[in-house]
C-alpha positions in Angstrom: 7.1 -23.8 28.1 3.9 -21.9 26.6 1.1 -23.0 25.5 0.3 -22.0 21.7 2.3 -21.4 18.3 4.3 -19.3 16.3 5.2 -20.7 12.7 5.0 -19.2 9.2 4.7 -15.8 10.6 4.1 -13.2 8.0 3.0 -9.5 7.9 0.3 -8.5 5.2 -0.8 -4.9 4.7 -4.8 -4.5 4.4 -6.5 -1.9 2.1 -9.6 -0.9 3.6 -11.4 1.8 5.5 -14.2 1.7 8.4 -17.6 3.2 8.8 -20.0 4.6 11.2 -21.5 1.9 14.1 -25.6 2.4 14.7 -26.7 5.8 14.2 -24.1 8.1 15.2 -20.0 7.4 15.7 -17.2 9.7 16.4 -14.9 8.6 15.3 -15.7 6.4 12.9 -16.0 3.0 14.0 -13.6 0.5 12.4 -15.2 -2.8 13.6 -17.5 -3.0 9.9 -14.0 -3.1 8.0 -13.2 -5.9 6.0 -10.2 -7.6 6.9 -9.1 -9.4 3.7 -6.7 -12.3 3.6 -4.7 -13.3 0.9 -3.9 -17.2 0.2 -0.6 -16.9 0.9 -1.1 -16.4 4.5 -2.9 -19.6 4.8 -0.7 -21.6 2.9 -0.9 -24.4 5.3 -3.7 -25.1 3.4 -2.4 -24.8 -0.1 -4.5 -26.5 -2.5 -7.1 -27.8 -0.1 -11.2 -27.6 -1.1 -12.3 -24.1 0.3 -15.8 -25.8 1.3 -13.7 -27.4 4.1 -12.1 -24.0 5.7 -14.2 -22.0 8.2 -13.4 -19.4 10.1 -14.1 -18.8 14.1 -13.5 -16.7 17.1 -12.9 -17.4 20.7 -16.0 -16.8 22.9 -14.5 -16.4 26.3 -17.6 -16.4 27.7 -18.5 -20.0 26.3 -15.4 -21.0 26.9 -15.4 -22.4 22.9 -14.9 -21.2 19.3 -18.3 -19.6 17.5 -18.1 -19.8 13.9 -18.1 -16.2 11.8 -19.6 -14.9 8.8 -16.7 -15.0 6.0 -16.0 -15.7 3.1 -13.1 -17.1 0.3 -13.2 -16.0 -3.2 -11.1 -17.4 -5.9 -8.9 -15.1 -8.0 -7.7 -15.4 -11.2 -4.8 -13.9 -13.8 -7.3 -13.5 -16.7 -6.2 -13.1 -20.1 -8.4 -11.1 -22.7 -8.3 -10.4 -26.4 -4.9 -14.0 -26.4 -3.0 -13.6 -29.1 -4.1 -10.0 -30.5 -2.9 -6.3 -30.0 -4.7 -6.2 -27.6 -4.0 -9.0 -25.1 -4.4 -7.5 -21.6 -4.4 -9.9 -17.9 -6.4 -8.8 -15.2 -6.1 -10.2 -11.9 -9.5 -10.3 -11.1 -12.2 -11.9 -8.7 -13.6 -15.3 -10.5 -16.7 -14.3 -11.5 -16.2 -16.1 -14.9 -16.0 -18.9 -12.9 -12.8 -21.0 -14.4 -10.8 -21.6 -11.3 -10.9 -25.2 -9.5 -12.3 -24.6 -6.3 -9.2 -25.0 -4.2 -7.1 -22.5 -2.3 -4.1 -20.9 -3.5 -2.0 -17.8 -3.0 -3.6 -15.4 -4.8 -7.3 -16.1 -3.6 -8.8 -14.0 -0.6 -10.4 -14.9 2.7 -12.4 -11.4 3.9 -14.1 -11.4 7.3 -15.4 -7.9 9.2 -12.9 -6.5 11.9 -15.6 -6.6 14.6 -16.3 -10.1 13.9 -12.9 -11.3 15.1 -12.5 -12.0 19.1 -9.8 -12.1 21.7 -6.7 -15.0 21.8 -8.3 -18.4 22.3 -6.3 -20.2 25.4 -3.2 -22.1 24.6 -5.1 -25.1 26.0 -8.7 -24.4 24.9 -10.6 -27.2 22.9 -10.0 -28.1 18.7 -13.0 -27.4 17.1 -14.8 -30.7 16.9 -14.1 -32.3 13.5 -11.2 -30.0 13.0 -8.0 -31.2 11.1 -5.2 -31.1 13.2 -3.6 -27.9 12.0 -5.5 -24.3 11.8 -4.7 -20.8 11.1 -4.3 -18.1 13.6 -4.8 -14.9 12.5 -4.0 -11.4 14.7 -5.4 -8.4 13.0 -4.5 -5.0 14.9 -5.6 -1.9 14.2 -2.8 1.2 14.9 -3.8 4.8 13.9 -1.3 7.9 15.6 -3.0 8.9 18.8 -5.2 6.7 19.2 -4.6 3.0 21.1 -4.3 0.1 19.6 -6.6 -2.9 18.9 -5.4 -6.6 18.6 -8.1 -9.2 17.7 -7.7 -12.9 16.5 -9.7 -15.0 14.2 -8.9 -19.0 13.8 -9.2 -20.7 10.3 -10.1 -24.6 11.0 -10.2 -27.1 8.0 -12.8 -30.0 8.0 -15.3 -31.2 5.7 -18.2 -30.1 7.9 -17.3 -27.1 10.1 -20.0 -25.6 11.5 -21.1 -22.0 9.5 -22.5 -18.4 11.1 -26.1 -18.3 9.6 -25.5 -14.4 9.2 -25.2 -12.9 6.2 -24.4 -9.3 5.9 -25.4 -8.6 1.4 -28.5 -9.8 -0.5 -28.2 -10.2 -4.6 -29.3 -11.4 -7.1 -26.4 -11.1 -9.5 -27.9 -9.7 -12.1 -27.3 -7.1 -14.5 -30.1 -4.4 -13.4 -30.4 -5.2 -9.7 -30.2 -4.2 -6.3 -27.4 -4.8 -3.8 -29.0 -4.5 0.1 -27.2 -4.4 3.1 -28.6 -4.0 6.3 -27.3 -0.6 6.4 -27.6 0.9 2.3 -28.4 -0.4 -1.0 -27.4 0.4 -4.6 -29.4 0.2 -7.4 -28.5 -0.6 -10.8 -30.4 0.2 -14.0 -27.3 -1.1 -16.8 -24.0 -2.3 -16.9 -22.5 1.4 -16.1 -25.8 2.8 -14.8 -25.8 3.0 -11.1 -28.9 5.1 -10.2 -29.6 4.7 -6.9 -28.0 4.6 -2.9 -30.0 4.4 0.2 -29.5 4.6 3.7 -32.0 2.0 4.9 -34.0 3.2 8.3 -33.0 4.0 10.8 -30.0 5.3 10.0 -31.5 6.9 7.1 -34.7 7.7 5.4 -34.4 5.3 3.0 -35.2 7.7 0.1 -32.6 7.8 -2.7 -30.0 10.4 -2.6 -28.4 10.5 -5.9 -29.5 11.2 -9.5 -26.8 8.2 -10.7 -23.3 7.9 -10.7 -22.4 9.5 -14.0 -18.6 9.7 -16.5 -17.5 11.5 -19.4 -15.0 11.0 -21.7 -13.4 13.8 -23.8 -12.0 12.6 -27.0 -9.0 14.8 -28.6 -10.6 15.4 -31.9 -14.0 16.2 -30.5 -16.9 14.7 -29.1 -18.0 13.2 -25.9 -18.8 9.9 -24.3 -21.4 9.3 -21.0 -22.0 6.5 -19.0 -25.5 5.5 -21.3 -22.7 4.8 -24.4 -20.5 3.3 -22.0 -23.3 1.2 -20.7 -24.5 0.2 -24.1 -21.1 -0.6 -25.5 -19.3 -3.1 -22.5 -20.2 -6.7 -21.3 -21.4 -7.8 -17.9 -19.2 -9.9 -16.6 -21.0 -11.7 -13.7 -20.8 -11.2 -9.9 -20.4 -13.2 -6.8 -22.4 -13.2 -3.7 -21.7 -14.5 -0.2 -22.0 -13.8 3.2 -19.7 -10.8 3.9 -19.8 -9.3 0.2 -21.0 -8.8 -3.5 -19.0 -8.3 -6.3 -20.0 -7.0 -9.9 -17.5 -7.0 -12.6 -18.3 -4.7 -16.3 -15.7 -4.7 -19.1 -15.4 -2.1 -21.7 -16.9 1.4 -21.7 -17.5 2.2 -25.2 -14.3 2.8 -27.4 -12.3 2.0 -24.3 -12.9 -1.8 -25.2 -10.4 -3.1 -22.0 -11.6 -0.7 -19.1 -12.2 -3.1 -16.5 -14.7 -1.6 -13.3 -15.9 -3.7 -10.3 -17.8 -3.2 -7.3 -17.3 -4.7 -3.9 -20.0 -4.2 -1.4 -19.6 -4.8 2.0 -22.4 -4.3 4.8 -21.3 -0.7 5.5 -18.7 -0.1 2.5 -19.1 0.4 -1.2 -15.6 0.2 -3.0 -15.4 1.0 -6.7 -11.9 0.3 -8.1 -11.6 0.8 -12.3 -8.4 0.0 -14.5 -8.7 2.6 -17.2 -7.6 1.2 -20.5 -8.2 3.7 -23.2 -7.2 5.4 -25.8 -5.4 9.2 -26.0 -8.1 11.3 -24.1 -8.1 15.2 -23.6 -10.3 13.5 -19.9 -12.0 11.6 -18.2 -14.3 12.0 -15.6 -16.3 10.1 -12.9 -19.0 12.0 -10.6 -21.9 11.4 -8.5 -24.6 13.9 -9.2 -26.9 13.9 -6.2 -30.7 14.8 -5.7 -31.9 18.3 -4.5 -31.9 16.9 -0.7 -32.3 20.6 1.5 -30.0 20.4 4.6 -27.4 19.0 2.5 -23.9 19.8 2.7 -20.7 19.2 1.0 -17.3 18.8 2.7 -13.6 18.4 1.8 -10.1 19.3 3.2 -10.6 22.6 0.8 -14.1 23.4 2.3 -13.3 21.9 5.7 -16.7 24.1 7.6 -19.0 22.7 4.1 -20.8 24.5 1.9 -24.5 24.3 1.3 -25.4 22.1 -1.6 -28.4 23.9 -3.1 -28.0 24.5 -6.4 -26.4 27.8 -6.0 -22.7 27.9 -7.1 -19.7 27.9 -4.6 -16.3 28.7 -5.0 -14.3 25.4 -4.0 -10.9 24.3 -5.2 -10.4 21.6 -7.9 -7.1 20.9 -5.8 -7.1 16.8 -5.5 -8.1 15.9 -2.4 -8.2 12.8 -0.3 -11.3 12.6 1.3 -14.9 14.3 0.7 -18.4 13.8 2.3 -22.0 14.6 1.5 -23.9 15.1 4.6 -28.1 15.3 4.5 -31.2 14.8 6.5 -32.0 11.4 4.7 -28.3 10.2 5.1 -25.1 11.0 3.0 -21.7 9.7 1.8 -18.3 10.0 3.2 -16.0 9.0 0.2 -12.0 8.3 -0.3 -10.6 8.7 -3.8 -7.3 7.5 -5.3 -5.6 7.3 -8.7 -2.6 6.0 -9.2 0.7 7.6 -9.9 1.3 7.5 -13.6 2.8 8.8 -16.6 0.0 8.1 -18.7 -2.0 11.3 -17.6 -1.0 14.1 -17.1 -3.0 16.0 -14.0 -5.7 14.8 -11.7 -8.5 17.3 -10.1 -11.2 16.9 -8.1 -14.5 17.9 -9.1 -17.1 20.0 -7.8 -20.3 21.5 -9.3 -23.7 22.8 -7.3 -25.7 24.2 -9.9 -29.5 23.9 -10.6 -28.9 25.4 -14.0 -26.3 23.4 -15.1 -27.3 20.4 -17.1 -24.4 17.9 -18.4 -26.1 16.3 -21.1 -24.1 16.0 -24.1 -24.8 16.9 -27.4 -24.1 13.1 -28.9 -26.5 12.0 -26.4 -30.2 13.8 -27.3 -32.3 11.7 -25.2 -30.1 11.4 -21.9 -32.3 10.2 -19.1 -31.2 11.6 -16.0 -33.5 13.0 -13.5 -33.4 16.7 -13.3 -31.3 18.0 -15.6 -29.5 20.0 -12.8 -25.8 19.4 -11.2 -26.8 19.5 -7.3 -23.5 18.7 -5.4 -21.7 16.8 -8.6 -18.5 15.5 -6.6 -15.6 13.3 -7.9 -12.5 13.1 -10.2 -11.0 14.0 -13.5 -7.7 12.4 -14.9 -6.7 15.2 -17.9 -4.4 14.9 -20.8 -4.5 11.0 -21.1 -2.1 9.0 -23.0 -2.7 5.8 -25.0 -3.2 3.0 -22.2 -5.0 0.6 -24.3 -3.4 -2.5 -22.9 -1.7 -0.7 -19.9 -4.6 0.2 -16.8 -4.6 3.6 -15.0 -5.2 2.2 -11.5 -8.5 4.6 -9.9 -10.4 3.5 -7.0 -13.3 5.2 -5.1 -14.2 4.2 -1.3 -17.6 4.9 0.2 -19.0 5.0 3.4 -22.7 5.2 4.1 -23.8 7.7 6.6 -26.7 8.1 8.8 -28.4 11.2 8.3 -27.2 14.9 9.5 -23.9 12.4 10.4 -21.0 14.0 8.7 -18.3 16.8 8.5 -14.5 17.3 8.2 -13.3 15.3 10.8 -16.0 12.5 10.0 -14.2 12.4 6.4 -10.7 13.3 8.0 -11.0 10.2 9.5 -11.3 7.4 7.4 -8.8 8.9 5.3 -6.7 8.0 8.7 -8.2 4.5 8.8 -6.8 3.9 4.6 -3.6 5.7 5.6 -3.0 3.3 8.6 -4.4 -0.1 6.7 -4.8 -2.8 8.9 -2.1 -5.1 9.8 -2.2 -8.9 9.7 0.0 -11.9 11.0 -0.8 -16.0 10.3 0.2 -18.4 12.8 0.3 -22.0 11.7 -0.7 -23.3 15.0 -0.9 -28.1 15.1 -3.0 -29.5 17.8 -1.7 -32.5 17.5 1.5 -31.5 19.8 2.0 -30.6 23.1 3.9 -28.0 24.7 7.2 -28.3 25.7 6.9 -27.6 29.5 10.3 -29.7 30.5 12.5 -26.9 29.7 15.4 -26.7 31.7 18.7 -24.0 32.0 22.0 -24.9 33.5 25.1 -22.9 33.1 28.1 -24.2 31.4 31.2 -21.3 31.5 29.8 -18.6 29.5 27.1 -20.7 27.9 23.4 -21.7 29.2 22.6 -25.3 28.0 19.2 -25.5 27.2 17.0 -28.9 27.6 13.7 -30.5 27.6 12.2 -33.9 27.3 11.1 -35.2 23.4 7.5 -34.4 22.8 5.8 -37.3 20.6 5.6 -36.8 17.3 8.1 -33.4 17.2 10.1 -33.6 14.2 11.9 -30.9 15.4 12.6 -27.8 18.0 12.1 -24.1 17.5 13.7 -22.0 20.5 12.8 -18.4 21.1 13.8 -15.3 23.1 12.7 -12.4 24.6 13.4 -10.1 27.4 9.9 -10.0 28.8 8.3 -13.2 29.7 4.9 -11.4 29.3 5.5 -10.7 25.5 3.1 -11.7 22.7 4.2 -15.0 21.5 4.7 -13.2 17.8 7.2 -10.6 19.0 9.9 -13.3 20.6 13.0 -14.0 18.2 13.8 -17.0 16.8 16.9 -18.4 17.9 17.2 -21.8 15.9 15.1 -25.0 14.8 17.2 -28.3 15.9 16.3 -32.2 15.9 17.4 -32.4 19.2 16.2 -31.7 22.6 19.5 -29.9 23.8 20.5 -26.9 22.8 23.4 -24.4 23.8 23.4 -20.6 23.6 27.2 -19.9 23.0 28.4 -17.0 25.3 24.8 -16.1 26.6 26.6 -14.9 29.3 27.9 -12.1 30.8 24.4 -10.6 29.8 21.2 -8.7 30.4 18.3 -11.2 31.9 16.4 -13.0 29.1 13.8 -15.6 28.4 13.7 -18.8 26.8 10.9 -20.8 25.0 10.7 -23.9 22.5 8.1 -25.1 20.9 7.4 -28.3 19.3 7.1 -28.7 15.5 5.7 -31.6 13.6 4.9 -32.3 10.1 1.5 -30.5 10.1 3.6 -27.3 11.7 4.1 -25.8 15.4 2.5 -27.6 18.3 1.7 -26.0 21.1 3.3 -22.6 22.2 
């Protein structure tokens, strides 16, 4: 005696963090976080053509479902090096393009937080040329002390579902390129070469705020590695491109053949995640070394108030920390590192430098071509006394946030530390508009039972009934009580008891009907 659905619920945890909204948030706004999806919550349409799913929202104004921008990317278990030493699988986004084009478990719907709407109507229209059966999808957002957000998104299969002519990332795909957001770019010069990030007008300047992205590699019996070896000694693996995000894929980095490092880019989040397979290092490092930008200022829970970044040496811990931001007058960087727990290494630190007569070249590499020969602001992490991890990845991953300028400071970075601390949480309802809702349901008491009954809905296979104490309550938090054939059911000594409610729903072959 509702009016929507409540079948293959299950609860996903999201990785993900949020960035600033226009030109100035606080806090951070979460709505430009990507909410990402795996397969296995839409198994209702296991093995189906992903050209025919789309996703929508509910437009209460309209009274009807507007498509979103989205999109689904296949993954895959790939296997390098088959049948040597050195055999490794990656789970990895198909950029090699092998998979068959049809969902399964492990592939990934991603959509944008503030792109998802309120609950559609129990009784609200199918969207024309709709299968039968969709995909609800409730997304809520709960961080401590602040209130909650619930929003719903609706997946519809069809085989020509209307599509959101937004998209969010321009790309080219290739190697040295440039990936464009409406809100930031990233330039590429090489396979490990990133040498550019911008804060498009007018949240920003526009001008580019880093010298590149730069690593070294300390190798126990002497000598060093940068990213120009690493560069020149990998693969580029492809990318995708669609509507919501790009994704680049490089393998190797010099003698560490099966390092695998890939960048997602979303409209307003760059996430860098690297599987470090090498061999026995004394460390390895990853920084961003930024441009002489004055104004600028650096900020971590260690230097909570900032520091200048001018060139001038400051004293700041190398204590990991969780969170750090680069703030300036042409825009800045709020950034969350992680490396996994391992035994393969044995300390992690963060990494600081600001100093103008500092210059990190090494003394393999005469002829390194970075800009100014100058560490202003160098800020990231170093993983020291590595073991052999050849086939075996240390798990690092770098989020990063663009900000608008002279936006940024500790609670700025303090808080998306709170949004990747409190992921987002997901549940999938497989919702069949073929059915109607029970609304015959009828109590009587019998001794200490209550006798439950309804009239047979057409084309119900079967009857789920539910409980709750408060008739008010989501339809996700009531309890399921059982799934019969029949439309009779007994609850055995319901009584003496506290009030409750009752509700059943329909189920047919293509799932739930309505709730």
């Amino acid at each position: 005696m509702k009016a929507r659905a409540a079948a293959g619920l299950a609860l996903v945890l999201i990785q993900g963090a949020a960035l600033l909204d226009g030109v100035a948030a606080d806090p951070p706004s979460r709505d430009d976080e990507p909410v990402l999806v795996p397969g296995s919550s839409l198994a209702e349409f296991d093995g189906r053509s992903i050209a025919d799913l789309a996703v929508f929202r509910w437009n209460p104004t309209a009274s009807a479902f507007e498509p979103i921008p989205f999109q689904i990317d296949e993954r895959v278990d790939q296997v390098f090096d088959p049948g040597t030493p050195l055999q490794f699988t990656e789970r990895m986004y198909d950029v090699l393009g092998t998979d068959d084009g049809l969902l399964d478990s492990i592939d990934e719907l991603a959509f944008m937080f503030g792109d998802a709407g309120p609950a559609a109507p129990g009784d609200s229209a199918w969207v024309p040329g709709a299968d039968e059966a969709r995909v609800e999808l409730r997304v809520v957002s709960s961080i401590p002390g602040q209130s909650s957000v619930t929003r719903w998104v609706y997946v519809f299969a069809g085989p020509s579902l209307p599509r959101s002519p937004t998209s969010y990332v321009d790309w080219n795909g290739g190697v040295a390129s440039t990936i464009t957001t409406p809100v930031f770019s990233i330039e590429y010069q090489g396979r490990w070469l990133l040498t550019g990030v911008r804060i498009a007008a007018p949240c920003g300047s526009g001008d580019d705020l880093i010298d590149r992205v730069k690593g070294r590699a300390k190798i126990q019996f002497g000598g060093q590695e940068d990213e120009e070896n690493w560069s020149q000694n990998s693969s580029y693996l492809g990318g995708i491109v669609g509507p919501v995000r790009a994704i680049r894929y490089v393998r190797g980095a010099a003698s560490a053949v099966n390092t695998i490092h890939y960048d997602v880019v979303y409209r307003r989040l760059w996430r860098r995640d690297v599987n470090l397979r090498v061999h026995p290092l004394v460390s390895a490092s990853l920084y961003t070394d930024w441009r002489s930008i004055p104004g600028a200022r650096y900020f971590s829970p260690t230097v909570v108030s900032g520091v200048p970044v001018d060139g001038v040496t400051d004293s700041v811990p190398t204590t990991f920390v969780p969170w750090k931001v680069v703030m300036t007058p042409q825009g800045g960087l709020a950034v969350v590192h992680e490396i996994a727990t391992s035994p393969l290494y044995q300390a992690r630190v963060a990494m600081y430098r600001d100093d103008a007569s500092f210059n990190d070249q090494i003394p393999e590499n005469p002829v390194y071509g970075d800009e100014d020969n100058s560490a202003f602001g160098d800020t990231g992490i170093q993983l020291q006394g590595l073991a052999d991890t050849s086939t075996q990845p240390i798990a690092m991953w770098m989020l990063a946030y663009p900000l608008c300028a002279n936006i940024g400071d500790g609670t700025v970075g303090a808080s998306y530390r709170q949004f990747f601390d409190n992921p987002l949480q997901l549940a999938s309802v497989v919702q069949q508009h073929g059915l109607g809702a029970v609304r015959t349901l009828g109590l009587v008491r019998s001794g200490n039972d209550l006798v439950l009954s309804w009239q047979p809905v057409a084309g119900a296979t079967s009857y789920r009934v539910l409980t709750h104490t408060n008739p008010a309550a989501p339809q996700l938090d009531w309890t399921l009580l059982v799934e019969t054939a029949n439309p009779t059911w007994s609850d055995i000594g319901a009584l003496p008891g506290g009030s409750r409610y009752y509700s059943v729903i329909a189920v047919g072959p293509n799932g739930e009907g309505d709730w």
